[in-house]
N, C-alpha and C positions, 0 to 999 in steps of 0.2 A: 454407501455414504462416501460424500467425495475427501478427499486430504485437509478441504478445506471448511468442511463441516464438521470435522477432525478437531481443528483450531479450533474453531469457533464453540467448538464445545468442552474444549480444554482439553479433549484426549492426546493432543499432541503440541507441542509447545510453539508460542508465537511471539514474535515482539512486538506488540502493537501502539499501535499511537493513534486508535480512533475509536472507539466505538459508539455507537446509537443506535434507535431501537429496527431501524432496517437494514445499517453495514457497521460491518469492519474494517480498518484496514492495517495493515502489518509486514513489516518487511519480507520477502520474498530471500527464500536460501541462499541463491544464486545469482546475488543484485547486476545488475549490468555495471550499475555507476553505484555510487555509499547514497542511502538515503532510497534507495530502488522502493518504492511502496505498491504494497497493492490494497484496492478497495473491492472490497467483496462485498454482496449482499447475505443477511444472514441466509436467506432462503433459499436453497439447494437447487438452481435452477443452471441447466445446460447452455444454453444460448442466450446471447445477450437482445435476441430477436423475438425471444417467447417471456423476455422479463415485464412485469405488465408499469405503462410508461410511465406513473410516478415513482417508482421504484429506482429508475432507469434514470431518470432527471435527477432525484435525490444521490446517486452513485455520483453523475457527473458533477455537480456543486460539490460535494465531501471531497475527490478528486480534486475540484478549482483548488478549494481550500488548503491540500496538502500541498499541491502544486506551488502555491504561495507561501507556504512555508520553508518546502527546499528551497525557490531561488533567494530564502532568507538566509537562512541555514549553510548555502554550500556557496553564493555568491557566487551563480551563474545567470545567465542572462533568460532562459528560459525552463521551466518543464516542460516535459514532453508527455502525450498521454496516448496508448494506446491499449485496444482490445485486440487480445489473441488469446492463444491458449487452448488448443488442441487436446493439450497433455494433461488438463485437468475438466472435468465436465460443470463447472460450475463457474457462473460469469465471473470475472476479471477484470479490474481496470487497471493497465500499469502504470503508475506516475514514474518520471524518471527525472532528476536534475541533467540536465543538459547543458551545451557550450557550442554543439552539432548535431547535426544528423547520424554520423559515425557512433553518438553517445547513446542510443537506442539500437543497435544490433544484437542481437540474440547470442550470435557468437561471439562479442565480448561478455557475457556474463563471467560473473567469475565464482569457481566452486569452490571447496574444504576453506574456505577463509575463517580465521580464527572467530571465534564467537564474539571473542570482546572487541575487535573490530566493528562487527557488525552491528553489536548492544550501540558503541558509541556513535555510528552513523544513525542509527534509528532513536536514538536520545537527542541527536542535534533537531530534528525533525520534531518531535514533540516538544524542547524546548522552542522552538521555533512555533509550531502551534499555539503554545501557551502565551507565549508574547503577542502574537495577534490578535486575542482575543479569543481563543477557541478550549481554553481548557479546561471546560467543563466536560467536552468530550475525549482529552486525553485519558484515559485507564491510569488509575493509580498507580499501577504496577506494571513495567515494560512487559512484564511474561505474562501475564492475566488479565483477564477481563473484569 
């Protein structure tokens, strides 16, 4: 079971700001930039090549959607979205608030950051959802589903 079936199951704590009945999405430990989200599918699958294509469409809209929250939220000119993730076996989408291309490098992620940092970066993000129109799918609760 991957870390993030983990989440998704509650055995390990998330902060989210999406859920529906085919993803999640929730901030990532080690955001690059505040607001760093990721969109997962609940369905435990490895590659984003073997995900079957409504799945895979539905990811990328729920992604559009967050995407437009951050450049609400952090008052940057774009999101960035990319699939990686080597390090975990289950798809991936990373939204990222952006300003550059420097703002999506891996090696600025940044680790140990306090929690309430991160609570508040991943709160402007669901406030932001919520203002759009989307908050039906924000989770009542930052840490649960």
């Amino acid at each position: 079971m991957s870390v993030f079936t983990e989440i998704i199951a509650g055995n390990i704590p998330g902060r989210f700001v999406w859920a529906d009945e085919t993803c999640v999405a929730f901030g990532t430990h080690e955001p690059i930039k505040d607001g760093h989200t990721l969109v997962v599918p609940r369905q435990e699958v490895s590659r984003f090549t073997d995900l079957d294509e409504e799945a895979f469409a539905h990811l990328a809209v729920v992604a559009q959607k967050i995407g437009r929250a951050q450049e609400h939220a952090f008052s940057v000119p774009r999101a960035m979205l990319m699939i990686a993730g080597m390090e975990v076996p289950h798809v991936h989408l990373h939204v990222i608030p952006a300003t550059s291309e420097a703002d999506i490098r891996f090696e600025n992620a940044q680790s140990g950051l306090p929690g309430e940092k991160m609570d508040a970066a991943i709160e402007k993000v669901r406030d932001a959802l919520r203002e759009l129109g989307y908050g039906e799918f924000v989770p009542a609760d930052l840490h649960s589903l």
